[in-house]
C-alpha positions in Angstrom: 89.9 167.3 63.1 87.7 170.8 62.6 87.7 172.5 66.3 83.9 174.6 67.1 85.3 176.7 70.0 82.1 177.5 72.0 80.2 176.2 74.9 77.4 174.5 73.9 74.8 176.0 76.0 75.2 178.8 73.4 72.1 178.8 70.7 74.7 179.6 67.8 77.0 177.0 69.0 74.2 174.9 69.0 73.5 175.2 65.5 77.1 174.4 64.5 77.3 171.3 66.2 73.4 170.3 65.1 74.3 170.7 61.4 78.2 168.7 62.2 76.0 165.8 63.4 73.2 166.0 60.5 76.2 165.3 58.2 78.2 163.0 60.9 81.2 165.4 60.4 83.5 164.7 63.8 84.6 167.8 65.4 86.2 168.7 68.9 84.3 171.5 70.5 86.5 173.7 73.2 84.9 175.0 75.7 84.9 178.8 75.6 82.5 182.1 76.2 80.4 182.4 79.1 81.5 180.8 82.9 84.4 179.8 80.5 85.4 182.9 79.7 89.0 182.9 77.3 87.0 184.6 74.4 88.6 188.5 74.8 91.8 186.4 75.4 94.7 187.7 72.8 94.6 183.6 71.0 91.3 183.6 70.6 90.5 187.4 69.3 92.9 187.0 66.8 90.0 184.1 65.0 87.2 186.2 66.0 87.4 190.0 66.8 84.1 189.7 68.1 85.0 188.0 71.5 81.6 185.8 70.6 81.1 182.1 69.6 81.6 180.2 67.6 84.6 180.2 66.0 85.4 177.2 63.5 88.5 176.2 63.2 89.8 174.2 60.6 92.6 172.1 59.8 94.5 173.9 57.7 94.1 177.4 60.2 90.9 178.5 58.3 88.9 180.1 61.1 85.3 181.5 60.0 82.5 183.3 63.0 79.0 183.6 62.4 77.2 180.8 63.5 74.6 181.2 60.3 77.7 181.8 57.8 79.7 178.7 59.5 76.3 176.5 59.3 76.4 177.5 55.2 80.1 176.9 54.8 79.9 173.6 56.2 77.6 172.0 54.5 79.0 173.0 51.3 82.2 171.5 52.2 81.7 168.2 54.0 78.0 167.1 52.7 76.4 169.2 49.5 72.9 168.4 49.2 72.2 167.0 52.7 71.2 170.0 54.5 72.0 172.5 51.7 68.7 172.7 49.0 70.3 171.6 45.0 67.6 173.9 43.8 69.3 177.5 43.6 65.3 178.9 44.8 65.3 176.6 47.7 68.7 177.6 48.7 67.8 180.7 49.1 64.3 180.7 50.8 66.4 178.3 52.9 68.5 181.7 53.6 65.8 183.7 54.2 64.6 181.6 57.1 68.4 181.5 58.5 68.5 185.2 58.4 65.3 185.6 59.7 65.9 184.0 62.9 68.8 186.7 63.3 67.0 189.5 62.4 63.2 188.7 63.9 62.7 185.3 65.9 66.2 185.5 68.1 65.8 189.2 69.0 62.2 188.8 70.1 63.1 185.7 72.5 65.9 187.0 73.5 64.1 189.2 76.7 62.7 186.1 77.3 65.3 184.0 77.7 67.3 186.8 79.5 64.9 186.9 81.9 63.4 183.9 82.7 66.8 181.8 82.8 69.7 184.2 83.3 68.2 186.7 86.0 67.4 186.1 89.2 63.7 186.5 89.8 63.8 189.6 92.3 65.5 191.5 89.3 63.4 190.7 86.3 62.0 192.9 84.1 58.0 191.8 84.0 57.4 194.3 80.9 60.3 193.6 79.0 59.3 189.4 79.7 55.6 190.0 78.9 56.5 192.0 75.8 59.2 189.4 74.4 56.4 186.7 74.9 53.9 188.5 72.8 56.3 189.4 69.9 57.4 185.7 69.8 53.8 184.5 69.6 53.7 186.4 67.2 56.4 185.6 65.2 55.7 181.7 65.9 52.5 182.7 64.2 54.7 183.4 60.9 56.6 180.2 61.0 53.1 178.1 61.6 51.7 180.0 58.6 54.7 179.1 56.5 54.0 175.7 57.5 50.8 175.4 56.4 52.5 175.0 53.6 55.5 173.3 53.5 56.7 170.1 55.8 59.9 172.4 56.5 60.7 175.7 56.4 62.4 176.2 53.2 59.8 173.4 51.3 59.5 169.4 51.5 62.9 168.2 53.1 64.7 169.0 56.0 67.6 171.9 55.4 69.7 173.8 56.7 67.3 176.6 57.2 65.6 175.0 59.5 68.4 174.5 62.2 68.8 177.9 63.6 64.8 178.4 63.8 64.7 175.4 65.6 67.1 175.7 68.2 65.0 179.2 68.9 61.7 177.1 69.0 63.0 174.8 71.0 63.6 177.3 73.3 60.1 178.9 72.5 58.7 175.8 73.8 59.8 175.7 77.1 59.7 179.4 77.8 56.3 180.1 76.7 54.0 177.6 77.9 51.0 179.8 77.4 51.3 179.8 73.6 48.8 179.8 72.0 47.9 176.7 69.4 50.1 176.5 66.2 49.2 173.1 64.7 51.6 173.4 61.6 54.3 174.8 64.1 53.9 171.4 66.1 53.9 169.1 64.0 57.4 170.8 62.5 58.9 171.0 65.7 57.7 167.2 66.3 60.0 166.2 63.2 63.4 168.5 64.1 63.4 167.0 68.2 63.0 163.4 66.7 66.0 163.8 64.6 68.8 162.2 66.2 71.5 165.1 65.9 68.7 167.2 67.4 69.0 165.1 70.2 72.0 164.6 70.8 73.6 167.9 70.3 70.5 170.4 71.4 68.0 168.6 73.6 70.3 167.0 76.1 71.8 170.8 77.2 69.2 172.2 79.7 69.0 176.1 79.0 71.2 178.5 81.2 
């Protein structure tokens, strides 16, 4: 059985597991990173220099990090076509949105998130809270506009580039309950939480 070492309060562990239960792949996840520390330990550094999760684990001693790149692999390997787009143009807006959440969403919601959740209220920094909100409004602006357009983010079906947006959105909608109204963005985020590997792998773990 395929190991996912990472706790799963972790938004990139998240996605991992999310995308193992879209394609009901079983896995054993071990918990590591945060309280659990064990990730600058020798074992684990020698599968991911990084000392960050996740780190799959395979079988056969393949290890792979990167939650985005692990979140790819496997759904080439264990189910083609269920979250990964047969049209090569699809695939690859599909992409876009995946590395979009690294390079804009997730760095935006990340003061946020730090804030709000991880630091005790006498030491937070207002500005740097005030200032994530804004440029995550803004960015959920994007996404809505996209939507508009599209039922998901990468065209009519569910993919895999809608996983690691949506774990960030569903972190959007608890943090930021001042948003402002993103009809298209709703009704998306509506569809992901109702899907039952959503449920069961993202919305059950309060934030922390």
């Amino acid at each position: 059985m395929l190991k996912i070492w990472g706790r799963n309060t972790s938004s990139n562990v998240q996605k991992v597991i999310w995308a193992l239960g879209e394609m009901n792949v079983p896995f054993e996840r071990v918990d590591v990173g945060g309280a659990f520390g064990k990730t600058k330990d020798a074992p684990y550094l020698a599968m991911n220099p990084n000392s960050l999760v996740p780190t799959l684990e395979e079988e056969d001693g393949f290890t792979l990090w990167e939650s985005n790149s692990i979140v790819r692999y496997l759904a080439a390997r264990h189910a083609s076509r269920v979250l990964e787009p047969a049209d090569l143009k699809v695939r690859a807006v599909a992409h876009k949105w995946m590395d979009w959440q690294l390079s804009v969403l997730g760095p935006v919601i990340t003061p946020v998130f730090w804030g709000l959740i991880r630091t005790p209220p006498e030491q937070r920094d207002a500005n740097a809270i005030a200032s994530g909100k804004e440029k995550t409004i803004a960015a959920a602006r994007i996404m809505d506009v996209q939507l508009g357009n599209t039922a998901y983010l990468a065209g009519s079906d569910f993919s895999y580039g809608d996983i690691p947006a949506g774990i960030m959105i569903y972190r959007y909608m608890q943090l930021i309950p001042e948003r402002p109204a993103t009809p298209n963005l709703d009704r998306w985020y509506a569809a992901i939480s109702a899907r039952a590997a959503f449920k069961q792998q993202v919305a059950v773990v309060p934030l922390s």
